[in-house]
C-alpha positions as CSV (number, residue, x, y, z in Angstrom):
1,X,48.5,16.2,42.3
2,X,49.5,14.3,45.4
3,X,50.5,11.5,44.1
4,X,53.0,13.5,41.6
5,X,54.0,15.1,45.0
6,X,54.8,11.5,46.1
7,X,56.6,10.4,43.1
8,X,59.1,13.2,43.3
9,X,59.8,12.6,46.8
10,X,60.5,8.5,46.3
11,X,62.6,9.8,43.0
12,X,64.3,12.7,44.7
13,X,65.0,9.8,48.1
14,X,66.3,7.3,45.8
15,X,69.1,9.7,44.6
16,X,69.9,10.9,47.8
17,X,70.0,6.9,49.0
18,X,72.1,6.2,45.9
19,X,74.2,8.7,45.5
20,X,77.1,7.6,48.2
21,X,77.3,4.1,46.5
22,X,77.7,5.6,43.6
23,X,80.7,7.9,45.1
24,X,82.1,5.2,46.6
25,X,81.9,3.2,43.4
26,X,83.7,5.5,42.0
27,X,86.2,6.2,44.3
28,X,87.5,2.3,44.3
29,X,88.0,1.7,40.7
30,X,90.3,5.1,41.2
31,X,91.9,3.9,44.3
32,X,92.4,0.3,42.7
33,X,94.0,2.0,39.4
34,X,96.5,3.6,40.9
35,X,97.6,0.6,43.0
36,X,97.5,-1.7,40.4
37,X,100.0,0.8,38.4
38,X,102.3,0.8,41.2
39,X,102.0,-3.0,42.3
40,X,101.5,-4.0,38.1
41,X,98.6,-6.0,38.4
42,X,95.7,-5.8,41.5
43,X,92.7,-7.5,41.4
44,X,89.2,-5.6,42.6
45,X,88.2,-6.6,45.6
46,X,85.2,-8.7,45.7
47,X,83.0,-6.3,47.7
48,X,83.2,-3.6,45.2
49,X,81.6,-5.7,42.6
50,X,79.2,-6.6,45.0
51,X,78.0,-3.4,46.3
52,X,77.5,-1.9,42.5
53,X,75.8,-4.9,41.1
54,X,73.5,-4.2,44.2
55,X,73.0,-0.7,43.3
56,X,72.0,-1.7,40.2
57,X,69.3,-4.2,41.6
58,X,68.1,-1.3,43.7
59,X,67.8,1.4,41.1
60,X,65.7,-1.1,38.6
61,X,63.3,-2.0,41.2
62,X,63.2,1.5,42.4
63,X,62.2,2.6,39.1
64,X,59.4,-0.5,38.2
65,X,57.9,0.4,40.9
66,X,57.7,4.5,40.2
67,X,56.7,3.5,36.9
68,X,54.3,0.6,37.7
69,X,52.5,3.3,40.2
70,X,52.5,5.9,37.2
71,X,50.8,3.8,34.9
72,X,48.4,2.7,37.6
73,X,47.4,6.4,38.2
74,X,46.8,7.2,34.7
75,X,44.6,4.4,33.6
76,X,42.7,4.9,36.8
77,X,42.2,8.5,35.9
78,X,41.7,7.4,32.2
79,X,38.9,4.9,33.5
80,X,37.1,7.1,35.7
81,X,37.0,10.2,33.0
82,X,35.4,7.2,30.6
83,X,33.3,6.8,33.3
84,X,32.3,9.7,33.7
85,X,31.7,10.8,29.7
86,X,29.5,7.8,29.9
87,X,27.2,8.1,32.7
88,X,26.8,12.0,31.7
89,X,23.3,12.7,31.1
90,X,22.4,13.0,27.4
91,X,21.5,16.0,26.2
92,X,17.7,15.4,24.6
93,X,16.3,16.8,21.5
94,X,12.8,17.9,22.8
95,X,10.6,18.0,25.7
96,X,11.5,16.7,28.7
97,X,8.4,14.7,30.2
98,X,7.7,13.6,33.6
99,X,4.1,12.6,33.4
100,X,2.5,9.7,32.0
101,X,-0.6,12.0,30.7
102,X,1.3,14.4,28.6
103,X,2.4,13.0,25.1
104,X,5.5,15.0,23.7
105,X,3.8,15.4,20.2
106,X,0.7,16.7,21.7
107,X,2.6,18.7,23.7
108,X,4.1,20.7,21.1
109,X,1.3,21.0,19.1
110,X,-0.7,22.8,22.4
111,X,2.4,25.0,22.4
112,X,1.7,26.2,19.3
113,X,-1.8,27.4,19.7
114,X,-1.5,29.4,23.3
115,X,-4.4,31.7,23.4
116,X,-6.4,31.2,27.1
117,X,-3.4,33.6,28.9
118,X,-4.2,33.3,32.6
119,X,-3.1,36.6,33.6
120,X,-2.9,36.9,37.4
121,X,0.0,34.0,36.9
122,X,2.3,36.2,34.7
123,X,5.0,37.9,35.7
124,X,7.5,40.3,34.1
125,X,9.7,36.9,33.4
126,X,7.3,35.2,31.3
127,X,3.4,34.4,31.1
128,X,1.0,31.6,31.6
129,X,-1.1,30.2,29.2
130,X,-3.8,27.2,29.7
131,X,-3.3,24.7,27.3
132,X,-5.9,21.4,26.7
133,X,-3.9,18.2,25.2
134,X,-5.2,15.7,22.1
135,X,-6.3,13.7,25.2
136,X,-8.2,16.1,27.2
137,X,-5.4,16.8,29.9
138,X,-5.3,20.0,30.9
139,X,-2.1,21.9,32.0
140,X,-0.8,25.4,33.0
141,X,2.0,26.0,30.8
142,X,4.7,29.2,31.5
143,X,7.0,30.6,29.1
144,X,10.0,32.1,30.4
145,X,11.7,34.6,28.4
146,X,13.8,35.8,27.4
147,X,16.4,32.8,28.5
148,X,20.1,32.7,27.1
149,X,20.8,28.7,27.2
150,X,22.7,28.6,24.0
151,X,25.5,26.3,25.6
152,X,25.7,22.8,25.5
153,X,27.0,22.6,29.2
154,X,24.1,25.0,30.3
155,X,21.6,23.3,28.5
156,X,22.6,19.5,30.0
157,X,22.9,21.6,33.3
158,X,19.5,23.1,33.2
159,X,18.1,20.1,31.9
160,X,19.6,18.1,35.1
161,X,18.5,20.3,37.3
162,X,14.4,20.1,36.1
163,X,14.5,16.7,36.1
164,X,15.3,17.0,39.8
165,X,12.1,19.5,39.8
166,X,10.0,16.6,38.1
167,X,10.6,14.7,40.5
168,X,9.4,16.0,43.7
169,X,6.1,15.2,44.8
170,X,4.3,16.8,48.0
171,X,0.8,17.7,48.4
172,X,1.5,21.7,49.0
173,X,4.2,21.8,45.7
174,X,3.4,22.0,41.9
175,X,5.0,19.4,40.6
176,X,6.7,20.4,37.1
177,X,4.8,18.1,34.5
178,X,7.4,18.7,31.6
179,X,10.1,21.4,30.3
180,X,10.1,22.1,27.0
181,X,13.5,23.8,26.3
182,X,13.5,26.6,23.0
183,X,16.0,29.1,21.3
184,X,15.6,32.5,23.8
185,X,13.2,30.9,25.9
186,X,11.7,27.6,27.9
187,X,8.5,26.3,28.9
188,X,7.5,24.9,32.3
189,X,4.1,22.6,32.4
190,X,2.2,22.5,35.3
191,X,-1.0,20.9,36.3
192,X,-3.8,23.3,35.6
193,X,-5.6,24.1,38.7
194,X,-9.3,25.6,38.1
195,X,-9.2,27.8,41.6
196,X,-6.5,29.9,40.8
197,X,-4.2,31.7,42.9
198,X,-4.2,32.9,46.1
199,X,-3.8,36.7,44.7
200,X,-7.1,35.7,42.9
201,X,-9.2,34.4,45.4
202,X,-7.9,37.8,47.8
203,X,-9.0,40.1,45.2
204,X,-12.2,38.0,45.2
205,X,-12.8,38.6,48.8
206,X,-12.2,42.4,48.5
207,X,-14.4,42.4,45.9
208,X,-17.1,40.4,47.7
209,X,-17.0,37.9,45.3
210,X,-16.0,35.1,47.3
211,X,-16.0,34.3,51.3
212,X,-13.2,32.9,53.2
213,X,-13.8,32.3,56.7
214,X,-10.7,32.0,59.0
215,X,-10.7,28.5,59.5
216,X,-9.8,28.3,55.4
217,X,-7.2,31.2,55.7
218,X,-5.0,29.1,58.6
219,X,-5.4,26.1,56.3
220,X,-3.7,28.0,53.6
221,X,-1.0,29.3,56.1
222,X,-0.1,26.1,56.8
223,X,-0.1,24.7,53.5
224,X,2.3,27.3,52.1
225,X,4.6,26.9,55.2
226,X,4.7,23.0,54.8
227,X,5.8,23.9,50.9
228,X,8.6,25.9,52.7
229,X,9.1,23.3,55.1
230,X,9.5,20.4,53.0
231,X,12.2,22.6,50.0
232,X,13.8,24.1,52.6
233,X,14.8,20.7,54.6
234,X,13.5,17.4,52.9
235,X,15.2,18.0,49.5
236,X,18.3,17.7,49.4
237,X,19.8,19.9,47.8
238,X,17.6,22.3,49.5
239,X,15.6,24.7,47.7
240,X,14.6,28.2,48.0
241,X,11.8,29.7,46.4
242,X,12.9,33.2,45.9
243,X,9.7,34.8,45.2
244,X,7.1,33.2,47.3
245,X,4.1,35.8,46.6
246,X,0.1,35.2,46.3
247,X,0.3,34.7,42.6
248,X,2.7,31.9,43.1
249,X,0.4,30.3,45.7
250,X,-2.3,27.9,43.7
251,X,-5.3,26.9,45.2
252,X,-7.3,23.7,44.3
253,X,-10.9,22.9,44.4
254,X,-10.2,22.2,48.5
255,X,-8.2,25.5,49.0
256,X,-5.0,23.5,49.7
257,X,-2.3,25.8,48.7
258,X,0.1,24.5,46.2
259,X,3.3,26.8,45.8
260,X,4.9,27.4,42.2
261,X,8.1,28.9,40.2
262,X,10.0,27.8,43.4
263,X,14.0,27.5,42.9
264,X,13.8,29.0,38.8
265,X,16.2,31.9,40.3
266,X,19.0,29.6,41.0
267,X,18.2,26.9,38.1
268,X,17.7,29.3,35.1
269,X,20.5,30.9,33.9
270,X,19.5,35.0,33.5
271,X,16.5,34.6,35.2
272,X,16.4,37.4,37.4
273,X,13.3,37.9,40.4
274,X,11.7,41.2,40.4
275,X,11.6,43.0,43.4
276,X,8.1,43.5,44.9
277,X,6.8,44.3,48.1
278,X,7.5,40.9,49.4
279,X,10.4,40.7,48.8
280,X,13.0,40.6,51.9
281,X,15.0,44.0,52.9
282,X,18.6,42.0,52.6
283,X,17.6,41.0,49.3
284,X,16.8,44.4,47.3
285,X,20.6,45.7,47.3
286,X,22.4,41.7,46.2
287,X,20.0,39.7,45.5
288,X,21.6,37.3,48.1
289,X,18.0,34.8,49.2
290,X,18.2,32.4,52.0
291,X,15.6,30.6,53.8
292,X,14.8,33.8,55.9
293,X,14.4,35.3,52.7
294,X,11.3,32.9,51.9
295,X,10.3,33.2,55.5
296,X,10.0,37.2,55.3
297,X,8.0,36.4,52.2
298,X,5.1,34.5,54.0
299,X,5.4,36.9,56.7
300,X,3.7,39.3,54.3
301,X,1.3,36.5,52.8
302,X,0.0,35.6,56.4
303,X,-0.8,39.4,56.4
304,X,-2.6,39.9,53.5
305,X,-4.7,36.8,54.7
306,X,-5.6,38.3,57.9
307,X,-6.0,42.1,56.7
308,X,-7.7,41.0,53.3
309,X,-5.5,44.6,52.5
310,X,-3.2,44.1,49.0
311,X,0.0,45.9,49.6
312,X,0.6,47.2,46.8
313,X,-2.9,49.4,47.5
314,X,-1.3,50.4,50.8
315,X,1.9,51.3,49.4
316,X,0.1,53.8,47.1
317,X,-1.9,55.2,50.1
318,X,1.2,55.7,52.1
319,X,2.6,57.4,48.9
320,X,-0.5,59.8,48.8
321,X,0.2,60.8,52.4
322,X,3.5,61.1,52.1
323,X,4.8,58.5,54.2
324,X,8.1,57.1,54.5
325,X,8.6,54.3,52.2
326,X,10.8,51.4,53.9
327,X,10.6,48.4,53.4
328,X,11.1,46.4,56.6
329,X,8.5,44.8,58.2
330,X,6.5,44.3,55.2
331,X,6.4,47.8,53.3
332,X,3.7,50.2,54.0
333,X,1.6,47.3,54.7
334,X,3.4,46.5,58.0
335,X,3.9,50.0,59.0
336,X,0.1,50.4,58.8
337,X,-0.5,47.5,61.1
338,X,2.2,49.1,63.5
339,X,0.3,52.3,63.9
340,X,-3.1,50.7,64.1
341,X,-3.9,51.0,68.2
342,X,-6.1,47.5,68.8
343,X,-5.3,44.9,66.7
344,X,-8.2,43.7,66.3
345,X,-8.9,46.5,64.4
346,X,-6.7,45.5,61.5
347,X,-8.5,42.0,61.0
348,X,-10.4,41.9,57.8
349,X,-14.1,42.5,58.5
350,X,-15.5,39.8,56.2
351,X,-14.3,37.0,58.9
352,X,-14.8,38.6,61.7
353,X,-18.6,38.3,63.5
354,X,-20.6,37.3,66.8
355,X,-19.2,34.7,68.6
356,X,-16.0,34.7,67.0
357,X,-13.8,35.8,70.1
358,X,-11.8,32.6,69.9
359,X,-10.8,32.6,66.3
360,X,-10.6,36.4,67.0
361,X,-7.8,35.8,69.9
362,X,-6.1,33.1,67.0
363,X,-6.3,36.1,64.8
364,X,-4.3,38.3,67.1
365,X,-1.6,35.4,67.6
366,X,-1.4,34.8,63.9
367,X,-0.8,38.5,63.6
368,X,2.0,38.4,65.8
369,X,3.7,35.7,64.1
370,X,3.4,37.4,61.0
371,X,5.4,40.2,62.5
372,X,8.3,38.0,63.3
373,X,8.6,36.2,60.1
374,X,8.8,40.0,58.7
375,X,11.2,41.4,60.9
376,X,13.9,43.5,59.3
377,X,16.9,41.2,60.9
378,X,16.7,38.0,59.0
379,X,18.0,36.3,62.0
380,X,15.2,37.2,64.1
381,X,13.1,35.2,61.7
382,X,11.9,31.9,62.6
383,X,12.9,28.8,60.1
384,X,10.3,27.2,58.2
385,X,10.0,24.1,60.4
386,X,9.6,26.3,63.8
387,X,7.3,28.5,61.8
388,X,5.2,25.5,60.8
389,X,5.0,24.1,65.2
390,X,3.9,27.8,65.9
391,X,1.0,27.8,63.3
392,X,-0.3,24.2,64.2
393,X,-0.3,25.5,67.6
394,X,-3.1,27.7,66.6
395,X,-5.6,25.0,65.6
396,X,-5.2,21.1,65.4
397,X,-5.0,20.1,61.7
């Protein structure tokens, strides 16, 4: 567009710088005419023939170069669009794999035979199945459905945009093993992780099942919020996770947390986030996540590690009651903790014990920090790299 814009201006100051010796061309041979009637026989004068075979000059060269630029411009634009249509990434037939371990063929076969559902990892946008390759390998596989990906464009966009997914690597992340792309639906593979989530293990503990001192509950804090840490400001583009909850926390053999389904709101087309308990107060109404939003999110995470409490469970007490159902500072969960007079009271009673008073007064600090990652102005919220100082500060990792 601006070099059209230029092209009229040259064309449109050529005229204007042409257009009085053409006037004045004009105006001679008239003026020499009607002398040569009266006198029979004039000559021209030399300088008129010199000043229009000049014009002339001017004009031609005037209009190479317009055209010469013209023709520049459009095989530059011609070369860059070829460019372009050939450094576009190919749309592939099949899975798209991102591990040496996983065979495509295998793959699909596993696909086909998806019994062992692992429950606690569903979710109203697809479930998650375990699935054991021709080799041995063991993956977690999730189907999303339904997905509307019919276009090519979408398709080669999608398929873009997990390849960026496969390629991220960080201890606290899942990294996406393959994407297996289908008609109404799409697959993301996973490495399988024995442990579970962190929704299992809490449910666990509540059930006396399984013991988690404090020292293990920090290390999982800080795991999740070097995950946040490390989408939210070491990829680039960032990423947000946009529904950072318990059963998208994984937790291997060690307890290092390893967050999941990160980003699949803004990289799926029609894949839409329900909203649950931990989900941020800015985002129930548009939908609209930020970093805050992922922030508020652990907030509520950090307090179902230190209360062993599920909120949903405290939601439906504070339903029986009657109590008011907002949802800022963590639903009924956080409006529980705000009424609660000492709060070491609040602490769950599995880690707490004699000679604990120091890991007690760590609990009490954790507990405050969990009530500014979940306050109601997003704002107020720390970002994922200030959160991660303030948490460190607790213990040395």
């Amino acid at each position: 567009m601006a070099f059209f814009t230029f092209t009229i201006h040259t064309l449109l100051f050529l005229f204007l710088f042409c257009f009085p010796f053409f006037s004045g061309a004009n105006c001679g041979v008239q003026t020499d005419a009607i002398v040569g009637s009266s006198q029979h026989f004039v000559p021209f004068p030399k300088t008129s023939h010199f000043k229009y075979g000049f014009q002339r000059i001017l004009l031609s060269v005037a209009l190479g170069v317009v055209t010469g630029l013209t023709a520049a411009f459009l095989s530059v634009l011609f070369i860059r669009s070829l460019l372009d249509y050939l450094n576009r990434t190919p749309l592939l037939e099949g899975p798209l794999i991102f591990c040496p371990k996983i065979d495509a063929h295998a793959l699909q076969s596993a696909l086909l035979n998806q019994t062992q559902l692992l429950g606690s990892s569903s979710s109203p946008n697809g479930k998650c199945y375990r699935a054991i390759l021709a080799n041995g390998f063991t993956v977690t596989v999730k189907r999303l459905e339904p997905i509307q990906c019919g276009r090519r464009e979408t398709r080669r966009r999608m398929q873009q945009q997990m390849a960026v997914l496969g390629g991220l690597k960080h201890r606290n992340v899942m990294s996406l093993r393959a994407y297996v792309s289908e008609i109404g639906s799409c697959c993301l593979v996973y490495d399988f992780v024995a442990t579970g989530s962190l929704e299992d293990a809490m449910r666990k503990v509540r059930e006396n099942q399984l013991e988690l001192k404090w020292e293990v509950r920090l290390r999982i804090a800080v795991g999740i919020a070097r995950g946040l840490q490390f989408l939210h400001f070491e990829c680039n583009p960032r990423i947000l996770h946009c529904n950072l909850k318990p059963s998208n926390v994984l937790l291997d053999a060690e307890f290092e947390p390893r967050l999941a389904d990160f980003g699949l709101t803004n990289l799926i087309p029609d894949f839409h986030t329900p909203a649950s308990l931990y989900t941020a107060p800015e985002c129930l109404n548009n939908s609209r996540f930020t970093d805050k939003s992922d922030i508020y999110s652990f907030g509520v995470i950090l307090r179902v590690l230190l209360t062993g409490r599920d909120p949903s469970e405290t939601e439906q007490a504070s339903s029986d009651r009657g109590d008011g159902s907002g949802s800022g500072s963590g639903g009924s969960l956080g409006r529980w903790l705000e009424q609660s007079v000492e709060p070491r009271e609040v602490l769950d009673k599995s880690i707490r014990g004699e000679g604990m008073e120091e890991e007690e007064e760590e609990m009490v600090l954790a507990l405050r920090i969990a009530g500014v990652c979940t306050s109601e102005l997003a704002e107020d919220r720390p970002c994922s790299d200030e959160l991660l100082v303030m948490l460190t500060q607790l213990q040395s990792f």
